[in-house]
KOLFI-565327 format. One record per residue: residue in three letters; x, y, z of N, C-alpha, C in turn. Coordinates in steps of 0.05 Angstrom, whole numbers, padded with zeros to 5 digits, always signed. Example, Ala and Ser with C-alpha at 12.3 -4.5 7.8 and 13.67 -1.06 7.14 Angstrom:
% residues 2
Ala+00264-00114+00156+00246-00090+00156+00264-00066+00156/Ser+00257-00045+00142+00273-00021+00143+00258+00001+00157/
This chain:
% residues 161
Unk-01525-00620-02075-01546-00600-02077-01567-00605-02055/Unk-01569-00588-02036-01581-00589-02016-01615-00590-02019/Unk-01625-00569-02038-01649-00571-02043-01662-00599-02057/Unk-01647-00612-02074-01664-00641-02082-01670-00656-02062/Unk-01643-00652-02043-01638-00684-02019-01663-00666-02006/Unk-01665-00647-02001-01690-00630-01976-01722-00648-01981/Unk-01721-00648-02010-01746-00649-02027-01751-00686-02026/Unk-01735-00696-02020-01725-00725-02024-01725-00743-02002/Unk-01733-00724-01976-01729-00728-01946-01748-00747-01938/Unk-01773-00745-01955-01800-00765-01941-01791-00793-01950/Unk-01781-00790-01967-01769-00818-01982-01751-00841-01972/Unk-01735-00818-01943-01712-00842-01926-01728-00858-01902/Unk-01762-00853-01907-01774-00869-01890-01795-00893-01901/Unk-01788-00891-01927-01802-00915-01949-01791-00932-01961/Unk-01797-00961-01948-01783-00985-01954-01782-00993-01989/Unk-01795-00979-02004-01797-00981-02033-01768-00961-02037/Unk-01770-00942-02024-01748-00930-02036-01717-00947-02031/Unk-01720-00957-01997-01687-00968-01986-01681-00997-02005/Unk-01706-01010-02012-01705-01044-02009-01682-01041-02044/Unk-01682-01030-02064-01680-01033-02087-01647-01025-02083/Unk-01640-01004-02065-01614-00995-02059-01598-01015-02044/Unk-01615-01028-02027-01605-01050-02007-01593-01079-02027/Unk-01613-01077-02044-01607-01105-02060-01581-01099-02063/Unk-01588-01081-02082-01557-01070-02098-01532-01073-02086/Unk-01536-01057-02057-01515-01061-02041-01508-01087-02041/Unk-01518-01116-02039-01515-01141-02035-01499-01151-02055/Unk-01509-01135-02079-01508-01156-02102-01475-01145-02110/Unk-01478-01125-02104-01436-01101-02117-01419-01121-02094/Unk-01398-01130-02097-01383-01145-02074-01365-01120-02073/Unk-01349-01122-02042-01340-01105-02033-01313-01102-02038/Unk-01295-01128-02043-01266-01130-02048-01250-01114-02029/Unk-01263-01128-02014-01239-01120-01986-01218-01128-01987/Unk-01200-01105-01973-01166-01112-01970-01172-01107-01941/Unk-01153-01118-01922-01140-01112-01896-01112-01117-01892/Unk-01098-01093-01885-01080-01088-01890-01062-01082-01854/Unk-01040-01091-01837-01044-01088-01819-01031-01056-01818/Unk-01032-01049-01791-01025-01020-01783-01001-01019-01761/Unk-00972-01031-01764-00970-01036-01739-00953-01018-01720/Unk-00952-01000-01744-00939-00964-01738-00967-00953-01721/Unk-00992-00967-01715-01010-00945-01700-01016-00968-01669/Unk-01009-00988-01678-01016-01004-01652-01002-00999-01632/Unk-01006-01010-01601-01000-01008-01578-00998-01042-01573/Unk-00976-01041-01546-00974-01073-01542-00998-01084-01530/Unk-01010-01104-01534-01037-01124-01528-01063-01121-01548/Unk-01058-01105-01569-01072-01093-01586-01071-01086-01616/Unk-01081-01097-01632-01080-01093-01673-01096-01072-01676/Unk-01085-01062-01700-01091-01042-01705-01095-01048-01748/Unk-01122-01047-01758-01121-01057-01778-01132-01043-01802/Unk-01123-01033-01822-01141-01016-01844-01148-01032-01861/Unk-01178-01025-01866-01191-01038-01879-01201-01019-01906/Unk-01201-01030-01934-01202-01017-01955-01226-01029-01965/Unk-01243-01025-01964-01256-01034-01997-01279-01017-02015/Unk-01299-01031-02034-01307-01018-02048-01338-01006-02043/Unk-01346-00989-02042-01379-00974-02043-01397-00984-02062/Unk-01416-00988-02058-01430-00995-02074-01428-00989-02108/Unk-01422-00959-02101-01428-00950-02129-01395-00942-02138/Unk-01378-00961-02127-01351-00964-02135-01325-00951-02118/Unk-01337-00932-02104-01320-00905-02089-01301-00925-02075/Unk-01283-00910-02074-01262-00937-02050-01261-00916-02027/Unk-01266-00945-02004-01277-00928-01976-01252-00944-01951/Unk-01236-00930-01940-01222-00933-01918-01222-00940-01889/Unk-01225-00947-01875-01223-00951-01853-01207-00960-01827/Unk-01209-00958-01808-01188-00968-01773-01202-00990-01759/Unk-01190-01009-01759-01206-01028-01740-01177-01024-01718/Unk-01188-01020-01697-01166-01026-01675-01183-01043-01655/Unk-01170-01066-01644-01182-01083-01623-01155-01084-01602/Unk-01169-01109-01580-01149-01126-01565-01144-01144-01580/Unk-01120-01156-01580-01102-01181-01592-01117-01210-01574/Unk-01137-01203-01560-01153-01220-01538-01186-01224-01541/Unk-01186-01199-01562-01209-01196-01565-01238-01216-01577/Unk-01255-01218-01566-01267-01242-01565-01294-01229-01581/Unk-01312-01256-01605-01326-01250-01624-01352-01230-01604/Unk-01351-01236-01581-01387-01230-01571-01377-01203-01553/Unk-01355-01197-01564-01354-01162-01540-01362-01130-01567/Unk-01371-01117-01559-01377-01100-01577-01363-01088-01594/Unk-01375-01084-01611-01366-01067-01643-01379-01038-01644/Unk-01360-01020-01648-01365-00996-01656-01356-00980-01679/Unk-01367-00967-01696-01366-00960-01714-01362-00917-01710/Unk-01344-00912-01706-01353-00874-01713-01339-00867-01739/Unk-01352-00841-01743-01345-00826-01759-01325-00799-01755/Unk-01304-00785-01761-01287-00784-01766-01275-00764-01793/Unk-01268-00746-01784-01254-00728-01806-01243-00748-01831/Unk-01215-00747-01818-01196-00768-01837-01179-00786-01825/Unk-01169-00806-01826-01147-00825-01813-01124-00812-01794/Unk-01109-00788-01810-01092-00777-01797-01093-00757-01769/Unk-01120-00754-01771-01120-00737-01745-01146-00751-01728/Unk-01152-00772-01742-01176-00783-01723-01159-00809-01696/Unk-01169-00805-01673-01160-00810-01652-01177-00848-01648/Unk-01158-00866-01646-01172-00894-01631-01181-00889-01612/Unk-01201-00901-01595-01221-00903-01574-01202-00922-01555/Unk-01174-00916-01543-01163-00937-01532-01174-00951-01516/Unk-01190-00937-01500-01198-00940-01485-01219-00961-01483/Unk-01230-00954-01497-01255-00971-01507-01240-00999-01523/Unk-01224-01002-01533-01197-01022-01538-01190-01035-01523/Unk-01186-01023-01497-01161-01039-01477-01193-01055-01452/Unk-01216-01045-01465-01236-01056-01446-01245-01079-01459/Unk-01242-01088-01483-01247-01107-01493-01263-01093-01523/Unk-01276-01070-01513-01293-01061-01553-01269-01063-01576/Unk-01286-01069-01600-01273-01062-01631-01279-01041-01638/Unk-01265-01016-01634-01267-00991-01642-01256-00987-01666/Unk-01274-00984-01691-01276-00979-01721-01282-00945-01726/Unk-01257-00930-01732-01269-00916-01742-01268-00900-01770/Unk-01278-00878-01787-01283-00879-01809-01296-00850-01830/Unk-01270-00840-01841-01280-00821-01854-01294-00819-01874/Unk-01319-00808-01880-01342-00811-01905-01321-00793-01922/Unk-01336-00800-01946-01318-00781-01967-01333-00756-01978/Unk-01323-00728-01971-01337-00707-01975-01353-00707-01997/Unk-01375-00681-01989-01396-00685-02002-01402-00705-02012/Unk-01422-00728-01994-01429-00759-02011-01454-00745-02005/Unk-01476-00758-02024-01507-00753-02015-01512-00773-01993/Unk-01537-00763-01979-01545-00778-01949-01551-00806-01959/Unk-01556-00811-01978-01579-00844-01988-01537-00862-01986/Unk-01516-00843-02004-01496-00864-02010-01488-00860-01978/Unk-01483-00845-01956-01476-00843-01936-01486-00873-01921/Unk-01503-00875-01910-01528-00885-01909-01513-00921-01914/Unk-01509-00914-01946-01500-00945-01957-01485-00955-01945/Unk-01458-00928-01947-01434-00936-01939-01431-00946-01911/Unk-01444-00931-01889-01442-00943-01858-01453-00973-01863/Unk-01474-00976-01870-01489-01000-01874-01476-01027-01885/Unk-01453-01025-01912-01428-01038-01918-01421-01039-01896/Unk-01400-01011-01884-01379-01018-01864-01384-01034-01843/Unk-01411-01036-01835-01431-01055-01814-01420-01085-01823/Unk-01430-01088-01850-01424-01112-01858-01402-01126-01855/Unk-01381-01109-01869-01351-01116-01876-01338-01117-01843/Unk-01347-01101-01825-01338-01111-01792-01336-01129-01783/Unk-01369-01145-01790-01378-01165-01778-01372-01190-01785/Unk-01360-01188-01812-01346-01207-01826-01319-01214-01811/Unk-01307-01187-01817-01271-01190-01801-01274-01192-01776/Unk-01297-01190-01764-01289-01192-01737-01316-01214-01724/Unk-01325-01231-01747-01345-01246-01733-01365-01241-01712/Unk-01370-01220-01722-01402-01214-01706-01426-01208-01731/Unk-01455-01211-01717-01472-01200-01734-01469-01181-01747/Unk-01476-01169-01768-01476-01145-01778-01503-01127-01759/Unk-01523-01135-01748-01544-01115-01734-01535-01116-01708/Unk-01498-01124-01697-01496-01117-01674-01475-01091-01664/Unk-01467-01091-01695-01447-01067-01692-01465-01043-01697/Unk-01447-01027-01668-01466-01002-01659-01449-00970-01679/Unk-01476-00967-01692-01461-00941-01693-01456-00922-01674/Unk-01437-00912-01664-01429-00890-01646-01420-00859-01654/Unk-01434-00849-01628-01428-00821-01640-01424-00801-01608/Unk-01428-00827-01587-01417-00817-01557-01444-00795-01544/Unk-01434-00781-01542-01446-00758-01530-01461-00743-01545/Unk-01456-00733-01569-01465-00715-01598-01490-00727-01604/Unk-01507-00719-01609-01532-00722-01628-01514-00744-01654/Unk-01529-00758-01651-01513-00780-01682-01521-00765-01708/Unk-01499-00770-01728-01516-00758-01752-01529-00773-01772/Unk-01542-00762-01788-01572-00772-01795-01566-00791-01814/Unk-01542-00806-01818-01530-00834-01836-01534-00852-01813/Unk-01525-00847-01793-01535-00870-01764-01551-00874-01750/Unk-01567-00854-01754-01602-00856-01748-01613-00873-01776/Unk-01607-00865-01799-01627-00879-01818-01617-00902-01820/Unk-01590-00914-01821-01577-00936-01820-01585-00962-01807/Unk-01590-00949-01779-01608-00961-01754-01640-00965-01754/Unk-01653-00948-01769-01679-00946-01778-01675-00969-01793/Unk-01665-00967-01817-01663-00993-01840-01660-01022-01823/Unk-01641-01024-01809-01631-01055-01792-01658-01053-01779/Unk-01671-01036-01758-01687-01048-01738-01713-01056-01755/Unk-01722-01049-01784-01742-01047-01799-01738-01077-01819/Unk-01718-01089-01809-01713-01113-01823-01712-01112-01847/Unk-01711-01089-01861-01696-01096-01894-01671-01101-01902/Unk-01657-01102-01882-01626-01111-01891-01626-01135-01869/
């Protein structure tokens, strides 16, 4: 319902509102699976789906594709993404050394669980792939980012997560 979230908007810039959602987020564990992919990989390169749980239980999907060389301190990227089957790897960005993650939200989520969910997938990256969680970049290339990776980023640079 578009009109509540409209009415609700001053609220994604008040740390009273994120900090209580953030806990939460901490406290739900994620129960990650990774599962390999090796029907989507290329030679010098994994290709890995990663499953686990949303905060508020939703089971959330994802692509990690890297180099088989790939080293903890080269970048992490995160996009978003229709669905698995027609969403395209960043080979490129792969074969240069990035961890291109990418990741379909699940229709109609509200912006606050959107929000969560990038914010997990941040987490759960940095875990499987040994980097910080505030170093994986959300990406969105060229496009205006949408407003789950702007507030996402707001939240990390504001030090509540």
């Amino acid at each position: 319902m578009a009109a509540s979230e409209d009415a609700n908007r001053h609220l994604l810039l008040d740390p009273k509102y994120w900090i209580p959602r953030l806990r939460l987020l901490e406290s739900e564990p994620c129960r990650l699976i990774q599962v390999r992919r090796e029907d989507l990989r290329r030679p010098g390169t994994e290709v890995v789906e990663l499953r686990w749980k949303a905060h508020d239980g939703i089971r959330m999907t994802a692509l990690l594709a890297r180099s088989s060389f790939h080293r903890a301190d080269q970048p992490v990227q995160i996009r978003l993404c229709g669905d698995l089957e027609t969403c395209a790897i960043d080979w490129k960005a792969v074969e240069t050394g990035s961890c291109d993650v990418v990741f379909p939200p699940p229709p109609n989520r509200r912006l606050v669980d959107r929000v969560l969910d990038v914010l997990r997938l941040a987490s759960t990256v940095s875990q499987v792939d040994s980097v910080a969680a505030e170093t994986v970049l959300f990406w969105s290339g060229c496009q205006t980012p949408p407003d789950e990776f702007v507030i996402a980023d707001m939240v990390r640079e504001c030090g509540w997560i």
